[in-house]
C-alpha positions as a printed NumPy array, in Angstrom:
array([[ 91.835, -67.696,  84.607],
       [ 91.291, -64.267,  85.366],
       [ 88.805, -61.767,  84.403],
       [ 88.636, -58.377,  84.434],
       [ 90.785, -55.41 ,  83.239],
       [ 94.926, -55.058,  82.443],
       [ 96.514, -53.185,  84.297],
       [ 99.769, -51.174,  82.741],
       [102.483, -52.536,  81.673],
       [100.924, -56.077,  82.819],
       [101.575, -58.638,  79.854],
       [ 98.108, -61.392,  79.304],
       [ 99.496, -64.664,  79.937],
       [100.716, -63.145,  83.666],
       [ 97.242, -62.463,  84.372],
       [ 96.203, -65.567,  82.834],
       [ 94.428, -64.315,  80.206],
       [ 94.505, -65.531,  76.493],
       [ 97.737, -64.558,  74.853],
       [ 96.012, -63.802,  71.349],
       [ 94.162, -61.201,  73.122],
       [ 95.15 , -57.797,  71.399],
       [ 95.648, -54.997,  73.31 ],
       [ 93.78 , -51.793,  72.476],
       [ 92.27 , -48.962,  74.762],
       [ 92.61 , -51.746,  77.605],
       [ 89.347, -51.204,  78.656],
       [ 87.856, -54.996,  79.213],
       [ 89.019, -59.24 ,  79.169],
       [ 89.051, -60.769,  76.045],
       [ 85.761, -61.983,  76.147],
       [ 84.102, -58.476,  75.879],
       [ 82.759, -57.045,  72.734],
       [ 85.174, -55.304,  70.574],
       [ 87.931, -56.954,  71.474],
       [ 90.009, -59.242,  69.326],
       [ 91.524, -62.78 ,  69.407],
       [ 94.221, -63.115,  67.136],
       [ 93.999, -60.184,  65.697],
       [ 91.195, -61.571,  63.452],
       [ 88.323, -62.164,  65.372],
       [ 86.047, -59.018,  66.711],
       [ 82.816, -58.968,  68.7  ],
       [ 80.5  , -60.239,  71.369],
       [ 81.666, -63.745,  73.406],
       [ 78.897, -65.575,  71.373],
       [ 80.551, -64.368,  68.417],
       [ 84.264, -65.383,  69.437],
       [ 83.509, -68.809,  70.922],
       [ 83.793, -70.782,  67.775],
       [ 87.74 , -69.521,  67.699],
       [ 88.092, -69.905,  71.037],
       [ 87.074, -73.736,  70.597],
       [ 89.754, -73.627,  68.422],
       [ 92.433, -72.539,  70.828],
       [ 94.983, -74.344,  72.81 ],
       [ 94.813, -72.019,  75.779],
       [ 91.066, -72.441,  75.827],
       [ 91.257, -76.192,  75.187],
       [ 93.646, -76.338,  78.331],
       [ 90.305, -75.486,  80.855],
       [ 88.239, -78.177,  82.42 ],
       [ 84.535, -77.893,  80.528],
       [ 83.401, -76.685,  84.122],
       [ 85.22 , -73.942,  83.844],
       [ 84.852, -72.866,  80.336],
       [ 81.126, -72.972,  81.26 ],
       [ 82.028, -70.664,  84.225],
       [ 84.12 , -68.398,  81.918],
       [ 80.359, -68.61 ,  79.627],
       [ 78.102, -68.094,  82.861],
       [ 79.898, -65.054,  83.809],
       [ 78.992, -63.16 ,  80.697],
       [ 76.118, -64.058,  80.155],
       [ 74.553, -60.947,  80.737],
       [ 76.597, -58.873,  78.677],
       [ 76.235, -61.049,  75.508],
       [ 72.632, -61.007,  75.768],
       [ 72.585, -56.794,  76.12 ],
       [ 75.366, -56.671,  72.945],
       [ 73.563, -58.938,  70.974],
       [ 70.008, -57.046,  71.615],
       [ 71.919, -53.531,  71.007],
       [ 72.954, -55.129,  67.617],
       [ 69.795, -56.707,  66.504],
       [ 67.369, -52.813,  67.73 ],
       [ 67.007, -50.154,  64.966],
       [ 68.   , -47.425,  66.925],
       [ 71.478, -45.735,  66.877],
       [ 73.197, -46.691,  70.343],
       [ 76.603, -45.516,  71.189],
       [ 78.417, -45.848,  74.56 ],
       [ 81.26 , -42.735,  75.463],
       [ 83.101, -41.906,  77.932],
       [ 83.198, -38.813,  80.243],
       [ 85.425, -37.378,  77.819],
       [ 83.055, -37.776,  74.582],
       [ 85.358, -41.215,  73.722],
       [ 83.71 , -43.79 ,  71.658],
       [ 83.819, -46.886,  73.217],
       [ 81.138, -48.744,  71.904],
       [ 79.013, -48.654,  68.468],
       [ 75.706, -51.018,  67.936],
       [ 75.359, -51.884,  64.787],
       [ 72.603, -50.041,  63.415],
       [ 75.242, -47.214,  64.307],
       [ 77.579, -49.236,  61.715],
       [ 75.084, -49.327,  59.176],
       [ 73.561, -45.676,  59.221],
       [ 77.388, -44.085,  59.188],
       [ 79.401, -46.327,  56.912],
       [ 81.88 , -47.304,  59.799],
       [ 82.431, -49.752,  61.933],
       [ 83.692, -49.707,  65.81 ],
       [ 87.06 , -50.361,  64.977],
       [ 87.463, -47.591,  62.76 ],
       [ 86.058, -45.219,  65.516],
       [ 86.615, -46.61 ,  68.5  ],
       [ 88.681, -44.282,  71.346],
       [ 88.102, -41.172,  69.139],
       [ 85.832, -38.221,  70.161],
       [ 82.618, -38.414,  68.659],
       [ 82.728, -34.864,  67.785],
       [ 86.285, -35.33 ,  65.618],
       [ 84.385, -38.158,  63.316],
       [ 80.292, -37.121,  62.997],
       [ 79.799, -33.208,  63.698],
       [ 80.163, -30.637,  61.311],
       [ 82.015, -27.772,  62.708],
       [ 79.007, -25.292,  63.694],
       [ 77.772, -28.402,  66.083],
       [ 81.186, -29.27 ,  67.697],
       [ 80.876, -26.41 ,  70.594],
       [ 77.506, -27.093,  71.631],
       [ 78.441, -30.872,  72.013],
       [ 81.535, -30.008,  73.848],
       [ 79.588, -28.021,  76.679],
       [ 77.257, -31.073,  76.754],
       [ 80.08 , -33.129,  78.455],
       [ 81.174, -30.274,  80.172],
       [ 77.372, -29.931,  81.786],
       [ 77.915, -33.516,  82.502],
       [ 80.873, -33.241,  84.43 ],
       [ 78.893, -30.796,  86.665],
       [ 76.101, -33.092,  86.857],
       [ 74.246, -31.3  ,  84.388],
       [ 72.836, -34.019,  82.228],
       [ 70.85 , -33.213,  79.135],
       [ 67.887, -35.639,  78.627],
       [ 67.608, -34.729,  74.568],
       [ 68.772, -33.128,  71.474],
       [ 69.098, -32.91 ,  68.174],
       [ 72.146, -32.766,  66.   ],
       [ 73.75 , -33.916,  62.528],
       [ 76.422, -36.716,  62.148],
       [ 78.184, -36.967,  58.786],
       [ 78.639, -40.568,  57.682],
       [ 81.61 , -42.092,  56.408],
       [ 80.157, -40.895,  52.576],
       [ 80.005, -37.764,  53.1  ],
       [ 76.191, -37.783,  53.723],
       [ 74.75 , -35.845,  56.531],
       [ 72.175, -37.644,  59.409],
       [ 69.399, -35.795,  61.302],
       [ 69.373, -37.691,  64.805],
       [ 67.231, -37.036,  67.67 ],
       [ 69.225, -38.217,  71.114],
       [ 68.485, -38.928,  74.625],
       [ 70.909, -39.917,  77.28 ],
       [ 71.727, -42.186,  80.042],
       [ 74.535, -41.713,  82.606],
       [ 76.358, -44.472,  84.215],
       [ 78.199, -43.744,  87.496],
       [ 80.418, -45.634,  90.074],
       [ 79.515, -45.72 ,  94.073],
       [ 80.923, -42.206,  94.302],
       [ 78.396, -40.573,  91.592],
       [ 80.695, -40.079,  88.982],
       [ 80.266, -40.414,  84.979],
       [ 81.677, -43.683,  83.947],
       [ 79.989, -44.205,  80.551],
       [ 77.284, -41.771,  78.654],
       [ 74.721, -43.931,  76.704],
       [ 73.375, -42.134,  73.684],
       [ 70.261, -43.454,  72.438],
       [ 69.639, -41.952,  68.447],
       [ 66.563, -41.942,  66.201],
       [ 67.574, -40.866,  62.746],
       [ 65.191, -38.587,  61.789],
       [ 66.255, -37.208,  58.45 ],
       [ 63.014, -38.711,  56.368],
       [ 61.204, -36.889,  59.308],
       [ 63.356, -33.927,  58.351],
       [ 63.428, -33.854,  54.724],
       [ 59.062, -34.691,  54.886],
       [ 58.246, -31.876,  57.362],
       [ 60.582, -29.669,  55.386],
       [ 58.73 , -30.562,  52.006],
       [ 55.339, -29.967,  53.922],
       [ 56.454, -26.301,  54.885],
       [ 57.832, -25.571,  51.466],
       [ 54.536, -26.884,  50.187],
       [ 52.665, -24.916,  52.652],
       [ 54.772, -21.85 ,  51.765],
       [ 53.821, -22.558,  48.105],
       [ 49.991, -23.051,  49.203],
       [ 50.238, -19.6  ,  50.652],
       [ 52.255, -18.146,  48.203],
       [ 49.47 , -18.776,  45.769],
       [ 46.686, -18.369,  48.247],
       [ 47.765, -14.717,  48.501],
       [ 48.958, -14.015,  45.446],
       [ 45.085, -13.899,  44.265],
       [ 42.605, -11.168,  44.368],
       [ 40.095, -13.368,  44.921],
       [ 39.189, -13.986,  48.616],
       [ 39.628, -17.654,  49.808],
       [ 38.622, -19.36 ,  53.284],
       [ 37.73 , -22.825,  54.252],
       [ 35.451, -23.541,  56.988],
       [ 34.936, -26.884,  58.926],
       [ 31.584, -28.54 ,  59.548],
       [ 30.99 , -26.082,  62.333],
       [ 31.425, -23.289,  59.527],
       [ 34.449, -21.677,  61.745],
       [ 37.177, -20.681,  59.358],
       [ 40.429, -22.734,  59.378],
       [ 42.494, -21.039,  57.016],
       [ 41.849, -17.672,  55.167],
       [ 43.923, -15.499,  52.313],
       [ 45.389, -11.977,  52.825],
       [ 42.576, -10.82 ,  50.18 ],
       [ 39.974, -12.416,  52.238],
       [ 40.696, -10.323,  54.848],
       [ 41.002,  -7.202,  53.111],
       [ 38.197,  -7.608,  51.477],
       [ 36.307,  -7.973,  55.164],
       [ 38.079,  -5.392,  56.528],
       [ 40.911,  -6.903,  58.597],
       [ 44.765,  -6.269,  58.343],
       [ 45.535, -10.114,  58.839],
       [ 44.277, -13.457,  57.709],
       [ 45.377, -14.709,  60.99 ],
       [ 42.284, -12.551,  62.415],
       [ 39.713, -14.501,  60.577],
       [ 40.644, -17.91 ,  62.138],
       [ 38.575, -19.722,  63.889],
       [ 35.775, -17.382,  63.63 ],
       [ 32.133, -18.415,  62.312],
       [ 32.21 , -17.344,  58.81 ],
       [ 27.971, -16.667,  59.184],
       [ 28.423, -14.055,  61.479],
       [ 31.441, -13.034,  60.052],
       [ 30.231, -11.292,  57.133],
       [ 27.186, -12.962,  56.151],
       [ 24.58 , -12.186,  59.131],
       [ 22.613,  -9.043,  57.777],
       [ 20.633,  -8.787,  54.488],
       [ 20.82 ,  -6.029,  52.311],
       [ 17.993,  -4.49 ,  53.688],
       [ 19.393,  -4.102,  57.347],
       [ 17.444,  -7.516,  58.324],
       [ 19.081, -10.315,  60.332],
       [ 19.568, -13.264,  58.35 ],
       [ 19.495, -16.262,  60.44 ],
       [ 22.573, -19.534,  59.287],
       [ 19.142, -21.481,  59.402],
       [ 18.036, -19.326,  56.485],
       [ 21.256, -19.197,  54.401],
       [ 22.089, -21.067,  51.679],
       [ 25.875, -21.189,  52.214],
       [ 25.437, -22.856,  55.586],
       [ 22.811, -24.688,  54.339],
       [ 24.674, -25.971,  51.29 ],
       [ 27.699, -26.456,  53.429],
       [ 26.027, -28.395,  55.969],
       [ 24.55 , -30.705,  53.262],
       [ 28.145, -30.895,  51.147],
       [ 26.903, -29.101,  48.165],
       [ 28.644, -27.279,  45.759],
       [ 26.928, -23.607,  45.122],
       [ 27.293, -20.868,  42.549],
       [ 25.775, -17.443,  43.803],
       [ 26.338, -14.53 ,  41.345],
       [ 24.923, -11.546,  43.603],
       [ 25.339, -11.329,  47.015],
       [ 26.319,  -8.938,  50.376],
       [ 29.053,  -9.13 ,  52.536],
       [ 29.574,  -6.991,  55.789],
       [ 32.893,  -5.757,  56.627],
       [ 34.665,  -5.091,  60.283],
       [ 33.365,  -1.757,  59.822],
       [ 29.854,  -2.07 ,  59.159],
       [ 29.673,  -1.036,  55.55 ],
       [ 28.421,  -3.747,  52.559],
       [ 29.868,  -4.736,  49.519],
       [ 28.175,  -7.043,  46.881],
       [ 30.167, -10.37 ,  46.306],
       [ 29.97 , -13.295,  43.464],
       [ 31.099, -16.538,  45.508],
       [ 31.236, -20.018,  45.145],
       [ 31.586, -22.922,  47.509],
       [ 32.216, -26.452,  47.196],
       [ 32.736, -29.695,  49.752],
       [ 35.779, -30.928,  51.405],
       [ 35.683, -34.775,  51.697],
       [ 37.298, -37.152,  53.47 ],
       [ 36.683, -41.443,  52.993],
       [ 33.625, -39.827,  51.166],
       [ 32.449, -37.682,  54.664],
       [ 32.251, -33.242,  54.586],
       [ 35.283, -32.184,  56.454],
       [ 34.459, -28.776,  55.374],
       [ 34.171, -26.473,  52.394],
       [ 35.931, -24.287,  50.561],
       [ 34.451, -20.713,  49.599],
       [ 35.939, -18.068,  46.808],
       [ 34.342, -14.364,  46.571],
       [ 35.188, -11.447,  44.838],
       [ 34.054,  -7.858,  45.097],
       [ 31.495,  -6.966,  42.118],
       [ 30.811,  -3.963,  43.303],
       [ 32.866,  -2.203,  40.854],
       [ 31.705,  -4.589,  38.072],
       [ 28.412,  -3.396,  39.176],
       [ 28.733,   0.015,  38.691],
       [ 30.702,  -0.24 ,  35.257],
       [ 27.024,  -2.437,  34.238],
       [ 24.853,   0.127,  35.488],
       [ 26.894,   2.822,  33.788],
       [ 27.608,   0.23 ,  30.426],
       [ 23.334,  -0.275,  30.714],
       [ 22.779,   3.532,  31.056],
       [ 24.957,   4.245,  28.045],
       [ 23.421,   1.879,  26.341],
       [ 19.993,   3.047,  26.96 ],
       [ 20.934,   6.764,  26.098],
       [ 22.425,   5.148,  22.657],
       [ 19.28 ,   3.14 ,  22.103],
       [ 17.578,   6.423,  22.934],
       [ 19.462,   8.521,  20.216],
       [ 19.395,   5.628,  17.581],
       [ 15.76 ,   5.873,  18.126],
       [ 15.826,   9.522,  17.346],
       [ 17.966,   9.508,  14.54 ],
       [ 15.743,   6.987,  13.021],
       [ 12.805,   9.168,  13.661],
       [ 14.396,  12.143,  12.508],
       [ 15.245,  10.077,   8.947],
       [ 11.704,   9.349,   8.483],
       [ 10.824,  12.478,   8.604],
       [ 13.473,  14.114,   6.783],
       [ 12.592,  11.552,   4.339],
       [  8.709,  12.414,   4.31 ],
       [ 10.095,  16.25 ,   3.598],
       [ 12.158,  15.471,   0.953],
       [  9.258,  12.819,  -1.019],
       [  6.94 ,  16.078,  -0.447],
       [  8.886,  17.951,  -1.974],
       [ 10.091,  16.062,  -5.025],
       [  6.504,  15.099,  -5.523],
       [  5.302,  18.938,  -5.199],
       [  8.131,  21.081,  -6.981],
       [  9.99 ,  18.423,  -8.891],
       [  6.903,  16.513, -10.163],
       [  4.824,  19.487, -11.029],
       [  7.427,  21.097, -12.925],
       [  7.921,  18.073, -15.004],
       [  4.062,  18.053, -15.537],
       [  4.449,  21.42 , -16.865],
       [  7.168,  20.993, -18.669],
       [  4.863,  17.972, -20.465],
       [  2.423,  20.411, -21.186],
       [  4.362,  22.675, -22.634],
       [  6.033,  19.834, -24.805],
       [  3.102,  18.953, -26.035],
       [  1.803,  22.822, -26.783],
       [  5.154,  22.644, -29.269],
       [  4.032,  19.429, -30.756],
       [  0.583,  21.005, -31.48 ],
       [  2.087,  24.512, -33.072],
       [  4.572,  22.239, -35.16 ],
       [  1.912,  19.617, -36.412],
       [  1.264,  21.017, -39.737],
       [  4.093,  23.106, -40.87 ],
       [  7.389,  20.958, -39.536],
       [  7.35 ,  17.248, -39.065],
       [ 11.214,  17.018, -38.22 ],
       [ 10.511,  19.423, -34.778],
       [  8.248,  16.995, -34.056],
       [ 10.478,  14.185, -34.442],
       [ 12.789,  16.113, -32.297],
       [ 10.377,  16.815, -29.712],
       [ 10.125,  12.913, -29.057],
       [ 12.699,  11.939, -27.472],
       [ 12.396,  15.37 , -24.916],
       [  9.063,  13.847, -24.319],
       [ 10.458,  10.328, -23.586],
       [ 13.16 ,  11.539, -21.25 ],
       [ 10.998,  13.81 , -19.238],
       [  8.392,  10.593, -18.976],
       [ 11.632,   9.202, -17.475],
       [ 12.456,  11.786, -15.393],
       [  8.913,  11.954, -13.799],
       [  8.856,   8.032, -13.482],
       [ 12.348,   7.921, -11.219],
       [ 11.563,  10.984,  -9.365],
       [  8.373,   8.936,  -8.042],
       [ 10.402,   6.121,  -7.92 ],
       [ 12.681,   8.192,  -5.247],
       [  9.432,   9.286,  -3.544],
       [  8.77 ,   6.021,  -3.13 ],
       [ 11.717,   5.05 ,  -1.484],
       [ 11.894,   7.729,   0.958],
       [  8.461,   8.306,   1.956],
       [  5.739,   5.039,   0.98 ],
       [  2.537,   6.797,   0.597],
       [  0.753,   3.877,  -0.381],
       [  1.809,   2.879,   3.32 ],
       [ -0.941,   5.47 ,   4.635],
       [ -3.42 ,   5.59 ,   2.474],
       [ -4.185,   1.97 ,   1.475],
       [ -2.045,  -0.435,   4.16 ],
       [  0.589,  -2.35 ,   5.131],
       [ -0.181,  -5.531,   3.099],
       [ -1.085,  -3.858,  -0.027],
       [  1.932,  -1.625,   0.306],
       [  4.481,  -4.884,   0.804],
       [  2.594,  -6.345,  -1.651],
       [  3.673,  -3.469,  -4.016],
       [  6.857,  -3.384,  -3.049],
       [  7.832,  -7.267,  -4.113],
       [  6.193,  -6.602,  -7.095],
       [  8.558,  -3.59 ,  -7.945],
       [ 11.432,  -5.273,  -6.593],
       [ 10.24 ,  -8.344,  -9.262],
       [  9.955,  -5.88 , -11.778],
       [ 13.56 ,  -4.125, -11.313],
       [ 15.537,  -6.605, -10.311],
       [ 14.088,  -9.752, -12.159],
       [ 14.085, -11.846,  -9.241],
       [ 11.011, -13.553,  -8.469],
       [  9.727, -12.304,  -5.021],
       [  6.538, -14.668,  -3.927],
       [  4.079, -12.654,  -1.546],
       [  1.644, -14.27 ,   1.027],
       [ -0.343, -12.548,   3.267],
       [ -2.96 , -14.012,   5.815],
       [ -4.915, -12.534,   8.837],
       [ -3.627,  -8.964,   8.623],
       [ -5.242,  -6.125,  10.657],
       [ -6.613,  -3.125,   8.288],
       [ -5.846,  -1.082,  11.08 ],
       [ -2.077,  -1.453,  12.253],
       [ -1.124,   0.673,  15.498],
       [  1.869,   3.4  ,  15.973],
       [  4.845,   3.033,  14.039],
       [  4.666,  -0.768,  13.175],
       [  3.683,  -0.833,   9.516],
       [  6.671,   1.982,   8.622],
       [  8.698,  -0.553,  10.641],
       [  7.918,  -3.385,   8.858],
       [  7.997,  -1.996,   5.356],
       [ 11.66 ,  -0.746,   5.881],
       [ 12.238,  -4.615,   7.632],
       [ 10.939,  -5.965,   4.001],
       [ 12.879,  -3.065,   1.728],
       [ 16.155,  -3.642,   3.665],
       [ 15.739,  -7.389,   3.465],
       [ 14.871,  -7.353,  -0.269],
       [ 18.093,  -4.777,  -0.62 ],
       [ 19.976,  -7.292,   0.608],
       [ 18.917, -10.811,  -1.503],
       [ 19.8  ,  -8.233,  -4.219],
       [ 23.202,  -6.85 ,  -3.513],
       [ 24.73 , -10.238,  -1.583],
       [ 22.502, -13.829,  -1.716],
       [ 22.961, -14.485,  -5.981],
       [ 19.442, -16.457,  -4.861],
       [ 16.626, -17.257,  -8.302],
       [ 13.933, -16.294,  -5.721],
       [ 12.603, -14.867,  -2.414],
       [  9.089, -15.635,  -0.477],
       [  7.991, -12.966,   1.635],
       [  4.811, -14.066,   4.568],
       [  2.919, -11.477,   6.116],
       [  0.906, -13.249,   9.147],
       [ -1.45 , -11.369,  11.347],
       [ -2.154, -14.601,  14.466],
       [ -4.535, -13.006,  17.408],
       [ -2.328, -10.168,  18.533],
       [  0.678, -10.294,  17.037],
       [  2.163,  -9.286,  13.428],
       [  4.913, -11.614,  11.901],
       [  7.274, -10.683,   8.583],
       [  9.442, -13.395,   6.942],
       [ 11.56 , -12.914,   4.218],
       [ 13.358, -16.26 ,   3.114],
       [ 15.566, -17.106,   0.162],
       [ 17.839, -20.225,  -1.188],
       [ 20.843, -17.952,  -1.955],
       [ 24.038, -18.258,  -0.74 ],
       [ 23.878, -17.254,   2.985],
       [ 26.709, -15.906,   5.089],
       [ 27.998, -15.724,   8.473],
       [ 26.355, -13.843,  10.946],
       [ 28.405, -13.14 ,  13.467],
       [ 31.664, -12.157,  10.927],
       [ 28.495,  -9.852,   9.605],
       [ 28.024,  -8.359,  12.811],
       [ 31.788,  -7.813,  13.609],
       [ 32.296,  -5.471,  10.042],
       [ 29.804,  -3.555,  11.907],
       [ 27.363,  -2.972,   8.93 ],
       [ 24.135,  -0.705,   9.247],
       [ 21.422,  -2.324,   7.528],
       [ 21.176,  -5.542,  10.295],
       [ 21.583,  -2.519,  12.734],
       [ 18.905,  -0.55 ,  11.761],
       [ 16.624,  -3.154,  11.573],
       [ 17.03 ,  -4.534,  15.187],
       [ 16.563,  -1.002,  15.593],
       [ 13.336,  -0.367,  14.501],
       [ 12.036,  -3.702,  15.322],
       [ 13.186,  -3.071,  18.858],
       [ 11.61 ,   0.735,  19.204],
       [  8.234,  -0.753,  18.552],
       [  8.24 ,  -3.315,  21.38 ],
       [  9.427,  -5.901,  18.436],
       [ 11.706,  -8.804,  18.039],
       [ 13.98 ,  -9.339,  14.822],
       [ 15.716, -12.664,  14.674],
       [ 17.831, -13.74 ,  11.461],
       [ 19.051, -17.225,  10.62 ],
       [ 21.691, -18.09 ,   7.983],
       [ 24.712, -20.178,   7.08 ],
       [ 27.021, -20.069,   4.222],
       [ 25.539, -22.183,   1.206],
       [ 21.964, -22.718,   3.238],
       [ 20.177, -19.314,   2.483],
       [ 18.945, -16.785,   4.515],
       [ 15.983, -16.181,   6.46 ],
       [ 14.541, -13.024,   8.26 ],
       [ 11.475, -12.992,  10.891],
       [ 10.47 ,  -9.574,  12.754],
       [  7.651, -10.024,  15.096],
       [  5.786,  -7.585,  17.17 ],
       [  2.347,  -7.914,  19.206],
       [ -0.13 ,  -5.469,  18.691],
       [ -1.7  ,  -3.493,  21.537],
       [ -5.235,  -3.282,  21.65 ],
       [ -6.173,  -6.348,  19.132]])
């Protein structure tokens, strides 16, 4: 029994080797993995023995010396059975890139098995063409002693599917220091790939969005050093780059001065406070500090980072209001000037108003009164020689009574007099009696604890409050009655108007933009006043204006 390898053109059974032996790249005895006996068998000795057992050549050995045959690869069956049984990808090639052995996690991960590769180049079965060069100079560094101890490449398998794997290598040589056998030892590594891959895309995507924001967004660890920072973050502070925001403290970054030129301490601010504690913060007026040196006045927020329920860090969003700031301050000043000219107008009506009462009460009125007198001067020179003149001076009579009674009713309107001369009560009081009168709606008046003496421009105010009101149970509530309270309580002066009617909705009412609820804010507002107004469709309406008297 010989073992060891065949040389040319030498037949097995001369060398005393088993004649089912096949012969293939001739590289080992029939008891080395990979080979076959009888064409049928393939594998490691441990695998083959139960044919051999089987076999009349084996049968014809002594039991010593099948044990010998046993002892003398012992060795190698223990190394191809632990290459078989390891997860990593383990192939064995010659100096020429040759397969000549294939574990079998190699088997499993590519679809084939060592027959179907064995003897051919590892670059003609597993590398895609761009890879095949690179791999080729490997062996050539190899032959020059040049021996690369890792790399990465792709292997196609047998499906079509392509393999990240992650090499290192192991050179055998003979006594004179040359390659005999390359060892490739491969982690497959395409999870590894495919995972780090989806991190950067999602990283790209973080980014993406990060910077696609005008906001400015950082996040800070418990140190309060910045981490990670977005383009508008740093343009907001001044800098060309996020990248020149990392790792810096964020405190004396941009947030060390006060606005008035003072240092403010991280001991004293509530971001680094709130950060420090893991608390989430809202602040809607604060100043930044740029690279330069100039301010800007920020709205930022910042919230916790946690990790198994500990503060990694936070998480901080600002924005530049400094813009917003100055569109309030000119949306406040434009309001003012409006409030200001409202004001004016009104005042400007009141007394256009007192003009025109004057002088329907003083040219108007008197003519009428003369034109009564002389009526009745007819009605004297007709009494005893023509009773039907007289009968047609009636009616003239009747119609200039008329006349007079609406041009005071006018006067009324546009100028109360009864206001000045005998009060606010008695004049509201008045007026819901007219409006009684006129309209036939039952207006209920209570007053209690009202001053004789009303300051400024309060009782004009609070008469038109009480017309206006009364205007408008008449054109739009449909209500059977209206209560009207006049309170005077220590210093301040209180007007309700309340009725059952139908109500409406106040803010559709403020949207059509009408005058009336505009005028009266206005006037309640340009005597230091407050109106408020409460209603609902089908549940009435009720009006309040309030207003605290200086000096009482």
């Amino acid at each position: 029994m010989k073992c060891g390898r065949i040389l040319g053109g030498e037949s097995a059974d001369s060398l005393g080797i088993c004649p089912a032996y096949t012969y293939g790249a001739g590289q080992a005895c029939w008891l080395v993995a990979g080979t076959f006996c009888g064409g049928q068998v393939q594998g490691t000795f441990a695998q083959k023995q139960d044919s051999c057992r089987n076999c009349d050549f084996y049968q014809t050995f002594e039991p010593a010396e099948r044990s010998n045959m046993r002892s003398q690869f012992t060795d190698l069956v223990l190394l191809t059975t632990i290459l078989d049984t390891i997860g990593a990808l383990v192939v064995v090639l010659d100096p020429d890139g040759r397969i000549l052995r294939f574990n079998r996690a190699c088997e499993v991960a590519t679809g084939y098995s060592l027959d179907e590769v064995r003897g051919r180049r590892v670059w003609d079965v597993f590398l895609i063409r761009e890879e095949i060069e690179a791999v080729k100079g490997i062996f050539q560094d190899l032959k020059a002693n040049r021996i690369p101890q890792g790399y990465e490449n792709s292997w196609t398998t047998k499906a079509g599917k392509s393999l990240q794997i992650a090499w290192s290598n192991t050179v055998l040589q003979d006594d004179s220091g040359n390659i005999t056998h390359v060892i490739g030892t491969g982690l497959d590594i395409t999870e590894r790939k495919r995972a780090e891959e989806e991190r950067r895309e999602s990283d790209r995507q973080v980014r993406l969005l990060l910077d696609s924001t005008a906001e400015g967004i950082w996040g800070v660890d418990t140190v309060g050093n910045i981490t990670f920072a977005n383009r508008a973050a740093a343009h907001l502070l001044g800098f060309d780059d996020s990248s020149q925001l990392l790792g810096k403290n964020a405190h004396r970054l941009c947030h060390h001065t006060r606005p008035d030129g003072t240092p403010y301490p991280a001991e004293e601010c509530i971001a680094a406070i709130s950060s420090r504690r893991g608390e989430s913060i809202h602040i809607e007026d604060e100043v930044f500090w740029r690279a330069d040196g100039s301010s800007f006045h920020v709205e930022y927020s910042l919230h916790p980072v946690l990790r198994d329920g500990k503060v990694v860090g936070t998480v901080s969003t600002f924005v530049d209001i400094s813009g917003r700031q100055r569109a309030e301050e000119e949306l406040r000043r434009s309001h003012a000037e409006l409030r200001a000219l409202a004001g004016q107008l009104i005042s400007m009506k009141e007394e256009e108003n007192k003009r025109l009462a004057r002088e329907l009460h003083d040219a108007f009125g008197q003519r009428l009164a003369l034109l009564n007198l002389q009526v009745s001067e007819l009605e004297s020179l007709l009494a005893g020689c023509c009773s039907p003149g007289l009968e047609k001076l009636e009616p003239l009579r009747a119609e200039i009574g008329n006349l007079a009674q609406q041009i005071h009713q006018m006067s009324h309107q546009l100028h109360p007099a009864v206001l000045r001369e005998l009060g606010l009560e008695i004049a509201a009081e008045s007026e819901c009696a007219r409006h009684s009168r006129q309209e036939g709606i039952p207006v209920r008046f209570f007053a209690e604890g009202v001053p004789d003496q009303i300051p400024g421009d309060v009782p004009l105010c609070f008469y038109r409050v009480l017309q206006e009101s009364l205007q408008n149970v008449r054109k739009h509530a449909q209500a059977r009655e209206v209560t009207v309270r006049l309170l005077g309580r220590e210093n301040e002066l209180k007007l309700t108007v309340e009725d059952p009617g139908k109500g409406f909705d106040l803010n559709a009412a403020r949207r059509k933009g009408g005058l009336g609820l505009v005028s009266m804010e206005e006037r309640v507002r340009l005597v230091g006043g407050k109106l408020s107004i409460h209603s609902e469709p089908g549940h009435g309406t009720r009006v309040e204006a309030r207003c605290l008297l200086k000096g009482h």
